[in-house]
Chimera marker file (.cmm) of the C-alpha trace (Angstrom):
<marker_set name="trace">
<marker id="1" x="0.000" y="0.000" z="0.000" r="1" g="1" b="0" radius="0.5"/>
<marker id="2" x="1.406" y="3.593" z="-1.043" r="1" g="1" b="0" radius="0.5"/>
<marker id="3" x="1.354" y="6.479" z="1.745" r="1" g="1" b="0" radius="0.5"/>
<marker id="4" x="-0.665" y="8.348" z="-1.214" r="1" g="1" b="0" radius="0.5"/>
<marker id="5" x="-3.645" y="5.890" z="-0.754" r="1" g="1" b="0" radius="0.5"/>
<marker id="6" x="-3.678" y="6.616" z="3.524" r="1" g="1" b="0" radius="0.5"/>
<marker id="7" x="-5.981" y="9.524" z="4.844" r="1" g="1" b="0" radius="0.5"/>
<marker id="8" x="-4.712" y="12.952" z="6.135" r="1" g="1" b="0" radius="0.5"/>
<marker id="9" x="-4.956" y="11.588" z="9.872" r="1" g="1" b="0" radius="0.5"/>
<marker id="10" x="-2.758" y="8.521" z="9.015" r="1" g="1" b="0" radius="0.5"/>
<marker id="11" x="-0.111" y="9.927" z="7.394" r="1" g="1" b="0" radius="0.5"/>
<marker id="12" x="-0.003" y="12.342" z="10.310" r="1" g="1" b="0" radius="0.5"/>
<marker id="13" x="-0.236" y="9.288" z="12.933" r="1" g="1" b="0" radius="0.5"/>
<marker id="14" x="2.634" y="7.439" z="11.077" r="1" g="1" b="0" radius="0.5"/>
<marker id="15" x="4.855" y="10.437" z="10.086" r="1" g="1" b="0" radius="0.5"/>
<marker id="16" x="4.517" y="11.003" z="14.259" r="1" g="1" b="0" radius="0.5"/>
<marker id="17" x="5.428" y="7.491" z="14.694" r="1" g="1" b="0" radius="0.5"/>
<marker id="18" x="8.761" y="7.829" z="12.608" r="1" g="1" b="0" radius="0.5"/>
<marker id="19" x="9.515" y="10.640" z="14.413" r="1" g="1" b="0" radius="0.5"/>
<marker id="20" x="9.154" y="9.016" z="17.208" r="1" g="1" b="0" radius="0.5"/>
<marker id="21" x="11.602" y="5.881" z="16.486" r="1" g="1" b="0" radius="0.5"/>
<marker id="22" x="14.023" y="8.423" z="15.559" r="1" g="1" b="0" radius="0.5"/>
<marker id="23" x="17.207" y="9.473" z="17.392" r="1" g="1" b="0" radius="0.5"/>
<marker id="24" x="17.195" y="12.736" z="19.208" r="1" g="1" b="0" radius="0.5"/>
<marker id="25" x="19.390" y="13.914" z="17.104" r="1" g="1" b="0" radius="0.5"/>
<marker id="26" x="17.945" y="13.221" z="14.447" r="1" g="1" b="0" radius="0.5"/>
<marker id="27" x="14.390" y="14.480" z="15.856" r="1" g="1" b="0" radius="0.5"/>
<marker id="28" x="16.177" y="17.695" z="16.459" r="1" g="1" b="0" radius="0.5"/>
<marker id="29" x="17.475" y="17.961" z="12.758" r="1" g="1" b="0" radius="0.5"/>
<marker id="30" x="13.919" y="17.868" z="11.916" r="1" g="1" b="0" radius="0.5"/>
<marker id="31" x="12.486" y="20.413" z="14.473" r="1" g="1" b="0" radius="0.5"/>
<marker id="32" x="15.168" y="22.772" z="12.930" r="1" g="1" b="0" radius="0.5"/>
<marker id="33" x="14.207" y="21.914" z="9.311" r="1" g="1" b="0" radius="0.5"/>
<marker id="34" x="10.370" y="22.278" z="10.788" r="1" g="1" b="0" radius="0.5"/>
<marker id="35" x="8.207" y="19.788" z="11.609" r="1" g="1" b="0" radius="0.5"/>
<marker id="36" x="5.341" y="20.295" z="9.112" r="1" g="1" b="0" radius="0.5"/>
<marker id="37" x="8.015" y="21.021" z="5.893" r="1" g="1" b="0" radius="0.5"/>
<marker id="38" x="9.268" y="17.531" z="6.566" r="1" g="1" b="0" radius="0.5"/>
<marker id="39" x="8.267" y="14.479" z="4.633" r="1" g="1" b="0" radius="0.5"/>
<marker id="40" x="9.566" y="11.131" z="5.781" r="1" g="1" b="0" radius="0.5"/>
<marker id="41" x="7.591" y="9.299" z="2.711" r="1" g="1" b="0" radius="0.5"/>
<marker id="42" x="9.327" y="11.305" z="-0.233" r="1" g="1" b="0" radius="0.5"/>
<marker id="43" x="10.774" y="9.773" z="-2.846" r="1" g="1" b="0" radius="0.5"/>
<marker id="44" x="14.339" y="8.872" z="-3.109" r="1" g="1" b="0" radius="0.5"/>
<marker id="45" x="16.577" y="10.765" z="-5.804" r="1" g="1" b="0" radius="0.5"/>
<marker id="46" x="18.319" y="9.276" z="-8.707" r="1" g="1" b="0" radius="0.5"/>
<marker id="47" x="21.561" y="8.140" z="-8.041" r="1" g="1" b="0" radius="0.5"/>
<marker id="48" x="24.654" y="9.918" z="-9.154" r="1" g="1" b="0" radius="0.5"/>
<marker id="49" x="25.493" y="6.959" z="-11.827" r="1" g="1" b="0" radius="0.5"/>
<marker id="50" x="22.150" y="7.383" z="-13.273" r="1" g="1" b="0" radius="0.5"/>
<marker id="51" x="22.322" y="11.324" z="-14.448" r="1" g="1" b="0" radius="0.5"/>
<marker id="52" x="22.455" y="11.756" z="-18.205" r="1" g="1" b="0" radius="0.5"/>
<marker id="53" x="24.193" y="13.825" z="-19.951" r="1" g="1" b="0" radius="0.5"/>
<marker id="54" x="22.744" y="16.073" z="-22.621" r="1" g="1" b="0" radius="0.5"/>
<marker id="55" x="22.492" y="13.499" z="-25.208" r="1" g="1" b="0" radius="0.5"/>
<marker id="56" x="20.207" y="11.323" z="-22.639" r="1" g="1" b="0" radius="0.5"/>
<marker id="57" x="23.419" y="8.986" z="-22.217" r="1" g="1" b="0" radius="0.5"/>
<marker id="58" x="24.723" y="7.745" z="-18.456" r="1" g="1" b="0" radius="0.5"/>
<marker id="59" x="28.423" y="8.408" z="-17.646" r="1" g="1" b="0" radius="0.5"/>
<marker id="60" x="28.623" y="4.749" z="-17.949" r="1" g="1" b="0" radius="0.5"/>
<marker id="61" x="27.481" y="4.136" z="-21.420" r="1" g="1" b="0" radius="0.5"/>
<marker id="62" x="28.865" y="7.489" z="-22.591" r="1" g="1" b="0" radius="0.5"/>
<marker id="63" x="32.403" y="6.206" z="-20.814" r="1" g="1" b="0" radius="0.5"/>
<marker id="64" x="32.229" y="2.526" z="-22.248" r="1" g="1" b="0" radius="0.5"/>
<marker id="65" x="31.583" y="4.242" z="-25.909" r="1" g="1" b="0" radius="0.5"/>
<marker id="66" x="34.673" y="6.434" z="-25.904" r="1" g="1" b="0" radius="0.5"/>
<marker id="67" x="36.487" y="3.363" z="-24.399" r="1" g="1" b="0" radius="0.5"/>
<marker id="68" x="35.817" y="0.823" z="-26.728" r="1" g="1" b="0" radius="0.5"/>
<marker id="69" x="36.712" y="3.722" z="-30.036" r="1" g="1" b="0" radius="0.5"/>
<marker id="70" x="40.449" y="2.758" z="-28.377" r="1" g="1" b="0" radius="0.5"/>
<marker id="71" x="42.787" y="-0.383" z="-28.747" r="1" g="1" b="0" radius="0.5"/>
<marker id="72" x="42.584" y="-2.524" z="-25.871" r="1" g="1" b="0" radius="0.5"/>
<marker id="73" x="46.490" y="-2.202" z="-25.189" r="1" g="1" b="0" radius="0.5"/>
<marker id="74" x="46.250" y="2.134" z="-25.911" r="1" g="1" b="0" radius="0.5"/>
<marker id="75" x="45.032" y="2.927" z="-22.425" r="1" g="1" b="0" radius="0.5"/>
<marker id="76" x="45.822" y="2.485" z="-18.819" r="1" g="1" b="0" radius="0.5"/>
<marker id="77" x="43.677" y="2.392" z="-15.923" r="1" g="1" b="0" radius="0.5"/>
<marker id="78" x="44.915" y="5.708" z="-14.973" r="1" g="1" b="0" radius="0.5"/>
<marker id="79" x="44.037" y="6.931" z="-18.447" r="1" g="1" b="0" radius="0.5"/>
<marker id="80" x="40.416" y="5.365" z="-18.073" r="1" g="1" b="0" radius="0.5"/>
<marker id="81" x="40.053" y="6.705" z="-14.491" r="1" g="1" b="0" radius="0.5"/>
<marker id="82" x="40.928" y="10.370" z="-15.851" r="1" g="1" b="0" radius="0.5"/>
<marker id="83" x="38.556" y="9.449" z="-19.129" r="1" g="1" b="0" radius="0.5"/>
<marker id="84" x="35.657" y="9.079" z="-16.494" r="1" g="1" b="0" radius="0.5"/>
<marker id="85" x="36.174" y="11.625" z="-13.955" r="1" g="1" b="0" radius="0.5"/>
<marker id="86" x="36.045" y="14.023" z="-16.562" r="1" g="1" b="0" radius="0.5"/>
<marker id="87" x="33.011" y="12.284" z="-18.120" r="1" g="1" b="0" radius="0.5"/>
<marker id="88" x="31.173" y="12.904" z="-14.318" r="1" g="1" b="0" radius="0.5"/>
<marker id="89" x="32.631" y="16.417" z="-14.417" r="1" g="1" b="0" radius="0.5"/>
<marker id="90" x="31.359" y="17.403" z="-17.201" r="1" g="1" b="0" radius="0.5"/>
<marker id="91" x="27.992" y="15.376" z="-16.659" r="1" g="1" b="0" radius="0.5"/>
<marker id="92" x="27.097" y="17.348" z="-13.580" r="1" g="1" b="0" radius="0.5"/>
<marker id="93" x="28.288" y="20.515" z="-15.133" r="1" g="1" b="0" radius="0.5"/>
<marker id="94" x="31.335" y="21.165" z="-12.427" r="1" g="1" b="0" radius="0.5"/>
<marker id="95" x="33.158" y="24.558" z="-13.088" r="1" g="1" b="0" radius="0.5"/>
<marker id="96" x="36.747" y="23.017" z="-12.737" r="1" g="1" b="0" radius="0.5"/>
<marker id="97" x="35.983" y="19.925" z="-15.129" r="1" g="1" b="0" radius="0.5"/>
<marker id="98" x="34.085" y="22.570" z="-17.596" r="1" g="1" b="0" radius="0.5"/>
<marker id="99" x="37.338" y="24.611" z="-17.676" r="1" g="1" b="0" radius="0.5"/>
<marker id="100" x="39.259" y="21.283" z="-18.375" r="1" g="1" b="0" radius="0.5"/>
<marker id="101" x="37.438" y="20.131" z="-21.460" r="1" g="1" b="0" radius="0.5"/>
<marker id="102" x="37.298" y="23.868" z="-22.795" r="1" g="1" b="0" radius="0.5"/>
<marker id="103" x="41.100" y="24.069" z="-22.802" r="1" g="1" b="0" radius="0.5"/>
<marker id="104" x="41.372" y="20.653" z="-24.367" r="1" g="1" b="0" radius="0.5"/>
<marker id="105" x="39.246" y="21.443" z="-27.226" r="1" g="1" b="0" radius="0.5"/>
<marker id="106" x="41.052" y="24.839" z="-27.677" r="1" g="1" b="0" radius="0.5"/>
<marker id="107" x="44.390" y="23.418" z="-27.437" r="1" g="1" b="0" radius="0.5"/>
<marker id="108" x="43.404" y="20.095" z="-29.934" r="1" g="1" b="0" radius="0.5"/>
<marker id="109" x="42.428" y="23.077" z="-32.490" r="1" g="1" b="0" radius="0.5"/>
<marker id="110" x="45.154" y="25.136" z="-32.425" r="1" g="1" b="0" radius="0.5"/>
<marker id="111" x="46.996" y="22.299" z="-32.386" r="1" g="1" b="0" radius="0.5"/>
<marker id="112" x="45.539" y="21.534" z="-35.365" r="1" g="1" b="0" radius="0.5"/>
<marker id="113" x="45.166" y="24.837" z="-36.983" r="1" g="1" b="0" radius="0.5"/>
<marker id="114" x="49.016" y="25.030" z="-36.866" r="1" g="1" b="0" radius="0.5"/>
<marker id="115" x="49.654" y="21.526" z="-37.916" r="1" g="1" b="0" radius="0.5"/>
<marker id="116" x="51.074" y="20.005" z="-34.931" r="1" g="1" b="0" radius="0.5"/>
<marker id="117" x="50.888" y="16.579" z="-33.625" r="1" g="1" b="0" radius="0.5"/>
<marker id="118" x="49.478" y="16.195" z="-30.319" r="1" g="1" b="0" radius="0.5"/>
<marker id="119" x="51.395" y="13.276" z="-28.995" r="1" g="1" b="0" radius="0.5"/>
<marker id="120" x="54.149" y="12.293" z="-31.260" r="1" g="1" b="0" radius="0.5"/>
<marker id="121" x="56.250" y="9.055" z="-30.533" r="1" g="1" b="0" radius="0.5"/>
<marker id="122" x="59.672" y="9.416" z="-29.465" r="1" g="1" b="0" radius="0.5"/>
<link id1="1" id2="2" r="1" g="1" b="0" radius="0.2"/>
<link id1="2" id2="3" r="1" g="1" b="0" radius="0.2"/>
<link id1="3" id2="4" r="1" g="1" b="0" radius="0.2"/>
<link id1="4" id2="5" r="1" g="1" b="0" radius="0.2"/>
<link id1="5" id2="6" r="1" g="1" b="0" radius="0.2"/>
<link id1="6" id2="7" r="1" g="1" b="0" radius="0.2"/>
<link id1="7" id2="8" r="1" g="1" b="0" radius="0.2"/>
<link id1="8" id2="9" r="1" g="1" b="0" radius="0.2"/>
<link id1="9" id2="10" r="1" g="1" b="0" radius="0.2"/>
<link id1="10" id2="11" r="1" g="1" b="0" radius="0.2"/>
<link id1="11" id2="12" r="1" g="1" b="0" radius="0.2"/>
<link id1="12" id2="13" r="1" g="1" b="0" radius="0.2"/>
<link id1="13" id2="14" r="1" g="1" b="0" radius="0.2"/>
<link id1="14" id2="15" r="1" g="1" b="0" radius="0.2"/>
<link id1="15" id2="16" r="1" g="1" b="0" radius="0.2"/>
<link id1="16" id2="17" r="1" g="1" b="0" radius="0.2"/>
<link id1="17" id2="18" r="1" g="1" b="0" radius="0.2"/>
<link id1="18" id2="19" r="1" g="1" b="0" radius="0.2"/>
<link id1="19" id2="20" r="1" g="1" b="0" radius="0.2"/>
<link id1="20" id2="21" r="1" g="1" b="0" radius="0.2"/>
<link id1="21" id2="22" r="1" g="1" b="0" radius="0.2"/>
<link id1="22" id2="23" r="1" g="1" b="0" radius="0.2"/>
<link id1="23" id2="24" r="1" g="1" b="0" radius="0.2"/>
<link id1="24" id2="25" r="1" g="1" b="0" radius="0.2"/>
<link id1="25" id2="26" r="1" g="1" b="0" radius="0.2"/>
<link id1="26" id2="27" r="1" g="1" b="0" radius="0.2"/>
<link id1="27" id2="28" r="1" g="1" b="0" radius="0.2"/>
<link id1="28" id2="29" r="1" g="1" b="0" radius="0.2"/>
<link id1="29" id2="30" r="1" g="1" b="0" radius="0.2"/>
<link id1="30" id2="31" r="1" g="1" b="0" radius="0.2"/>
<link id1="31" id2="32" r="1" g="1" b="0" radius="0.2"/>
<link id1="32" id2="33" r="1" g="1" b="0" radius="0.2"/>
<link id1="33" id2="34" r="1" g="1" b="0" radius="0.2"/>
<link id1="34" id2="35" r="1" g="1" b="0" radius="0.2"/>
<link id1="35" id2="36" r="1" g="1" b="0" radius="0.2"/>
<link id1="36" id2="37" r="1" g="1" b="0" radius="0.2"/>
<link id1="37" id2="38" r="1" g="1" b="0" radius="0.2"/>
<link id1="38" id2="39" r="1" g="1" b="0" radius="0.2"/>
<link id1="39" id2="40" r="1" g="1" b="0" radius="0.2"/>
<link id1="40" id2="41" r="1" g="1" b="0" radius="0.2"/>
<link id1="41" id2="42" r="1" g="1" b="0" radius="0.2"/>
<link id1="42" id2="43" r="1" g="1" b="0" radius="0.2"/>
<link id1="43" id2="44" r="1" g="1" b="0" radius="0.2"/>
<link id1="44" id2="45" r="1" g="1" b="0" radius="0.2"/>
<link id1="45" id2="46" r="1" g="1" b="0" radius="0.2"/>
<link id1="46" id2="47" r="1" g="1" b="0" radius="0.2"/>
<link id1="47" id2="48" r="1" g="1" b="0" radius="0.2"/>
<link id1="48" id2="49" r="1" g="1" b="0" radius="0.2"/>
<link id1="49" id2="50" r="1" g="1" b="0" radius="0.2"/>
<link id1="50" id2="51" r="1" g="1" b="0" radius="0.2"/>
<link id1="51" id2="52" r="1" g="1" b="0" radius="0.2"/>
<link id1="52" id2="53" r="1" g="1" b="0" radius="0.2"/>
<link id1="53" id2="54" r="1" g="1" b="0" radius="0.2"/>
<link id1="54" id2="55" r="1" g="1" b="0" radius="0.2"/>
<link id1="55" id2="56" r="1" g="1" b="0" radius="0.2"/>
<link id1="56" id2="57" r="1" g="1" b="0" radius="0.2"/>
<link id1="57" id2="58" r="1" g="1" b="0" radius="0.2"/>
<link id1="58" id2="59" r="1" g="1" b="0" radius="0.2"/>
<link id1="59" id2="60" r="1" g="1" b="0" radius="0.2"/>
<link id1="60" id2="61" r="1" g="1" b="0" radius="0.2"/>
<link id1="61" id2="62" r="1" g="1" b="0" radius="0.2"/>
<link id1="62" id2="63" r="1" g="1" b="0" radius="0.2"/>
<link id1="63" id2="64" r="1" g="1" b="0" radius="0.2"/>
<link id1="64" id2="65" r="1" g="1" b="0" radius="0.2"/>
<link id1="65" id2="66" r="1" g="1" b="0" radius="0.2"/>
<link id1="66" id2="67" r="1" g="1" b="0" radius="0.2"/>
<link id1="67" id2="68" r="1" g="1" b="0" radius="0.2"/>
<link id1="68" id2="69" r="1" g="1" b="0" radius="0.2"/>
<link id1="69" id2="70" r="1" g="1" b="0" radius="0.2"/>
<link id1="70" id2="71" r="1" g="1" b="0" radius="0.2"/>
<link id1="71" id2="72" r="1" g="1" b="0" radius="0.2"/>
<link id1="72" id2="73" r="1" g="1" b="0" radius="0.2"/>
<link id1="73" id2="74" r="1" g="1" b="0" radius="0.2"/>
<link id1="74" id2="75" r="1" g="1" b="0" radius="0.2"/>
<link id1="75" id2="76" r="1" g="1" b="0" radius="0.2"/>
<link id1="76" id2="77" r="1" g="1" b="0" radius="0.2"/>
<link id1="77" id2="78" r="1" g="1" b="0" radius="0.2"/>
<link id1="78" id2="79" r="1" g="1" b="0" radius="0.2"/>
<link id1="79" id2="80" r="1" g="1" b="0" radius="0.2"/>
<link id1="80" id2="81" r="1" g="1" b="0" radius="0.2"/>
<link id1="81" id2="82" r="1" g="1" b="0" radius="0.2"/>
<link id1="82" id2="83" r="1" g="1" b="0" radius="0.2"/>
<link id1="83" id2="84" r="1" g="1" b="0" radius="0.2"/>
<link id1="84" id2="85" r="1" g="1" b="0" radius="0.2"/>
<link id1="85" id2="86" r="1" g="1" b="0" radius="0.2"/>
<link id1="86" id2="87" r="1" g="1" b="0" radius="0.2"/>
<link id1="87" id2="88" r="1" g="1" b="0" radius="0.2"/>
<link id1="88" id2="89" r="1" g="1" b="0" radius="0.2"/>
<link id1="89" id2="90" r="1" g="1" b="0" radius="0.2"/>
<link id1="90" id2="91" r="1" g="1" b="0" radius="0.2"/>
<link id1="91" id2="92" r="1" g="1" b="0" radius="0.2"/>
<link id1="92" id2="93" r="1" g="1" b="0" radius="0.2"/>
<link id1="93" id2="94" r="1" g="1" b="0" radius="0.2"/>
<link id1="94" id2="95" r="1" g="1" b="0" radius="0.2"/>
<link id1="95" id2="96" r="1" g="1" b="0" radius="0.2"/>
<link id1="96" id2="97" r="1" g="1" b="0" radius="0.2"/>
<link id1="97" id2="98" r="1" g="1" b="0" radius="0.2"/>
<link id1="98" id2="99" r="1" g="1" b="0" radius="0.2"/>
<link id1="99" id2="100" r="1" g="1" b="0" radius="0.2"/>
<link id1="100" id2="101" r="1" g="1" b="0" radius="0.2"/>
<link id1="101" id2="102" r="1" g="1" b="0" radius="0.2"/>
<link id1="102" id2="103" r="1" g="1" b="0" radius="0.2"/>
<link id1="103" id2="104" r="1" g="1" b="0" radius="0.2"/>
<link id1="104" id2="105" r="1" g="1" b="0" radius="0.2"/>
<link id1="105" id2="106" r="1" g="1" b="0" radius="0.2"/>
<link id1="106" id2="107" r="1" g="1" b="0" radius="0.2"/>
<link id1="107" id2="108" r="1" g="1" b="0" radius="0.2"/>
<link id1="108" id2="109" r="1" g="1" b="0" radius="0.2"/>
<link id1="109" id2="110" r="1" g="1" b="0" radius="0.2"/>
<link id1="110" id2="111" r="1" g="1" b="0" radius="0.2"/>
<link id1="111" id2="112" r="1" g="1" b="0" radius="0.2"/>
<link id1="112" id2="113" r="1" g="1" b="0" radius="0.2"/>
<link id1="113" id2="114" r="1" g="1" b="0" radius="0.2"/>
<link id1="114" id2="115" r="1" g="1" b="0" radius="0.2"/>
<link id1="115" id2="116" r="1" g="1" b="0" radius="0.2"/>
<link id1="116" id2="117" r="1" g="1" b="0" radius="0.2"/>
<link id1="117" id2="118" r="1" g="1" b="0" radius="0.2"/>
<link id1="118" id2="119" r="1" g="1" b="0" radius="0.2"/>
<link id1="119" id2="120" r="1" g="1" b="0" radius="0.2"/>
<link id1="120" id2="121" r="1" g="1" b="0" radius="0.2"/>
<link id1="121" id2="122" r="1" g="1" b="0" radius="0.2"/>
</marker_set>
């Protein structure tokens, strides 16, 4: 049964009774927060892993595509690691991994504008 399908004076009597099995601590958290803005029967939120990007893609898919456009022996795990921090920086639109992939894709073209390799074998 869903909390939605209970009456008004049910929810109350239960939302009293998880107040009252919690900790004091935690009972003061919620008389700070305010009793009546609390709900103890929301909804959890999406996990992290399961944001999407822009092009409706998880970090995970979006990570195992640029992965797998690489030979198996042309990456580390260090270079993977890096690969997918950046992919959950840039995901959840974090001003320091932003600024990363912006200089990367200015350097790659000027790079390329002057006719320079970016890694060349030595």
């Amino acid at each position: 049964m869903k909390i939605e399908e209970f009456s008004p004076e049910e929810k109350a009597a239960r939302k009293q009774a998880v107040f009252d099995a919690m900790s004091p601590r935690g009972q003061r958290w919620v008389l700070k927060k305010g009793y009546d803005k609390w709900d103890p029967f929301q909804d959890p939120k999406d996990p992290i892993d399961m944001r999407k990007d822009k092009t409706r893609r998880t970090s995970q898919v979006l990570i195992r595509d640029f992965l797998q456009t690489l030979p198996v022996e042309g990456y580390s795990t260090q270079y993977a690691r890096g690969a997918f921090e950046l992919c959950l920086g840039i995901i959840n639109e974090e001003e320091r991994f932003l600024g990363m992939f912006a200089f990367a894709s200015w350097y790659r073209d000027l790079l390329e504008k002057e006719g320079v390799a970016l890694f060349e074998k030595q």
